[in-house]
N, C-alpha and C positions, 0 to 999 in steps of 0.2 A: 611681231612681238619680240621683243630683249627678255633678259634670263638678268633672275634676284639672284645675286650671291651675296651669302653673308656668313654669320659666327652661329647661327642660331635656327636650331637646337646641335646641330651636330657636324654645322658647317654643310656649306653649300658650292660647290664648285663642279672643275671640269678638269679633266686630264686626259691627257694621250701619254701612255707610257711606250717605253722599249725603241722609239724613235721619234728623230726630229727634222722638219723639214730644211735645216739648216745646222751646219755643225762648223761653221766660220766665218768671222767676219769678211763681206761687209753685208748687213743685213738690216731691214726693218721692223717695227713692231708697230700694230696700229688699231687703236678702238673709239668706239665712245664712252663716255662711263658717265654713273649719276650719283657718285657718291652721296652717301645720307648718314655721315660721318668725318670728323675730321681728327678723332681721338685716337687714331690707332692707325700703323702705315699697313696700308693695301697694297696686294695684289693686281694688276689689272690683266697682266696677260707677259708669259717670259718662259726662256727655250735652256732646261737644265740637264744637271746629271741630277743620279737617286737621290741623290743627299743634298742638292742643291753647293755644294761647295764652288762648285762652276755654271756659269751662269751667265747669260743675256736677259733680263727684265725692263718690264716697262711699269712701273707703278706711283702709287699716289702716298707723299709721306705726310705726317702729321703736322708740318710745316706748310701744309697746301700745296706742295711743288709737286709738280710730273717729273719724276725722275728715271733717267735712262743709265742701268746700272750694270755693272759688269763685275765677277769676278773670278777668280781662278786661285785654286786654294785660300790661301790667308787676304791674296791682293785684291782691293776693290777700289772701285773708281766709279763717280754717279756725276752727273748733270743732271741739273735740276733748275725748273724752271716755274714760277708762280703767275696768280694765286689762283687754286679753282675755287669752285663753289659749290655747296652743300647743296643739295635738290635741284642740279639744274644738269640737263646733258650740257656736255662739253666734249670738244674729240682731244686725245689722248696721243704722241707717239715717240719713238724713239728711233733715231740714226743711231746704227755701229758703222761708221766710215772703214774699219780699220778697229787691231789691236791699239793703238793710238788714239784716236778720231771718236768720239760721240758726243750726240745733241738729243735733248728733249725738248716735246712742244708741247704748246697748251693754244688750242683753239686756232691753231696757224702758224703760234710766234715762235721764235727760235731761244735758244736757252744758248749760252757761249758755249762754249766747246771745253770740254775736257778732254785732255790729253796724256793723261795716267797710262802705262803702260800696262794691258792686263790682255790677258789670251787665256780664257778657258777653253778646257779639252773634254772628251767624253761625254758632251752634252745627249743624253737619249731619252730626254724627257719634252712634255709641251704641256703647259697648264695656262688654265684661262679662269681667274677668280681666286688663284689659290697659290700657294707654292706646290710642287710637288708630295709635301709631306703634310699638307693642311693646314702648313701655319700660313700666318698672314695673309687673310681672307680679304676678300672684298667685300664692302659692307655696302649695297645701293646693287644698281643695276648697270648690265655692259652690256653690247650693240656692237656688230661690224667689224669682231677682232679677223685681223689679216697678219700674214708673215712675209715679206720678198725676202728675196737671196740676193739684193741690192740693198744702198742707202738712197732713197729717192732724195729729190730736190726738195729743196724748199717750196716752190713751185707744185710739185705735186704733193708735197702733205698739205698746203693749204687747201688745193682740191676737195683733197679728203674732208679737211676743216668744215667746208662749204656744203657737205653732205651730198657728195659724189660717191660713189660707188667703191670700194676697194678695187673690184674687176674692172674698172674704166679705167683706171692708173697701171700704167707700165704691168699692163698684164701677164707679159712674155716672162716678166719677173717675179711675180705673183705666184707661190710656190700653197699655201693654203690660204684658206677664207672660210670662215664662218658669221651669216649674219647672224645665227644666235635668235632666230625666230621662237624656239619655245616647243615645236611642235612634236621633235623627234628624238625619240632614245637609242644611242647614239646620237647626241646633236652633231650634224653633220656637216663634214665637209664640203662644201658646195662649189669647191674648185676642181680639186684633185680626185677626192672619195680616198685619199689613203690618210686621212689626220681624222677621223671622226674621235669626238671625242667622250670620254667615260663620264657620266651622271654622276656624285655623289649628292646628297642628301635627300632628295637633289631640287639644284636650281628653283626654280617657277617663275614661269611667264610673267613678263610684265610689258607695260608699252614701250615702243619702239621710236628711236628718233625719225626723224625725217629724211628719207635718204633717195638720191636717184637715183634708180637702177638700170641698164639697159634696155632695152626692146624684148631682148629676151635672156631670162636670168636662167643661167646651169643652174 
């Protein structure tokens, strides 16, 4: 089962405060998501400080694009890459190569490269549907969000694309994972055990994409 996040009644999301499994580039962000909206820019999953002024995200804007954003005080710099779809899974991610270097994808493809110079600092937050502070929700449903403390290949996000496993891609690098089953409060970590993360409204179960998993899942 994947987890509803949305606006309603009181916002629905996931947070890990006070730390983050990464606090510099170069790094991955990775889900699937079902958006069931295209009116408002979503959350999908990104590694902040309290206020979010610093920032690594991975989200969906109201232009349809996957975009992989970065900022650090005032500076922000996004890649962005089209077009998803409204009711349909789709896998979602973002490269930070580098304070330089980022890419978004959508379903495999590669978004060009922006190379805006931004370097956030003091990241100690992790939220999955939300921002830290509850705005910009995700409206639909998410599935398989992952963190490395790498930029993977192109080669291995499509992997992912294909409905491979987070834990079957460059593991050693694979720093959190949540399939986001539905089942457990604290939804939980199922790499580490140190990112579980905080319920609010909270979420609810829904179906799950199609994914292979190992022989045997941690």
């Amino acid at each position: 089962m994947a987890r509803i996040c949305d606006d309603a009644p009181t916002g629905k999301y996931m947070v890990h405060a006070a730390a983050s499994p990464v606090t510099a580039a170069p790094l991955t962000l990775a889900c699937w998501g079902r958006p069931e909206t295209a009116t408002v820019n979503q959350m999908c999953i990104g590694l902040a400080d309290a206020v979010t002024t610093h920032r690594w995200v991975l989200s969906c804007s109201t232009s349809q694009q996957v975009v992989a954003g970065a900022a650090a005080g005032g500076a922000e710099a996004q890649a962005g890459i089209g077009s998803w779809s409204i009711n349909t899974w789709q896998h979602f991610a973002a490269t930070f190569e580098s304070d330089t270097s980022r890419y978004s994808y959508l379903d495999g493809v590669q978004s060009t490269q922006n190379t805006t110079s931004v370097a956030p600092i003091g990241v100690n937050h992790l939220n999955v549907g939300s921002r830290p502070d509850a705005a910009l929700p995700f409206v639909g449903m998410l599935a398989e969000a992952a963190v490395w403390n790498v930029a993977l290949t192109l080669a291995e996000i499509v992997s992912l694309a294909k409905g491979f496993a987070p834990s079957l891609i460059r593991p050693t690098s694979l720093v959190a994972y949540w399939p986001l089953f539905g089942n457990d409060s604290p939804e939980l970590d199922r790499w580490n055990g140190r990112y579980d993360l905080t319920l609010f409204g909270p979420p609810d179960k829904a179906e799950h994409p199609r994914i292979y998993y190992p022989s045997q899942v941690r």
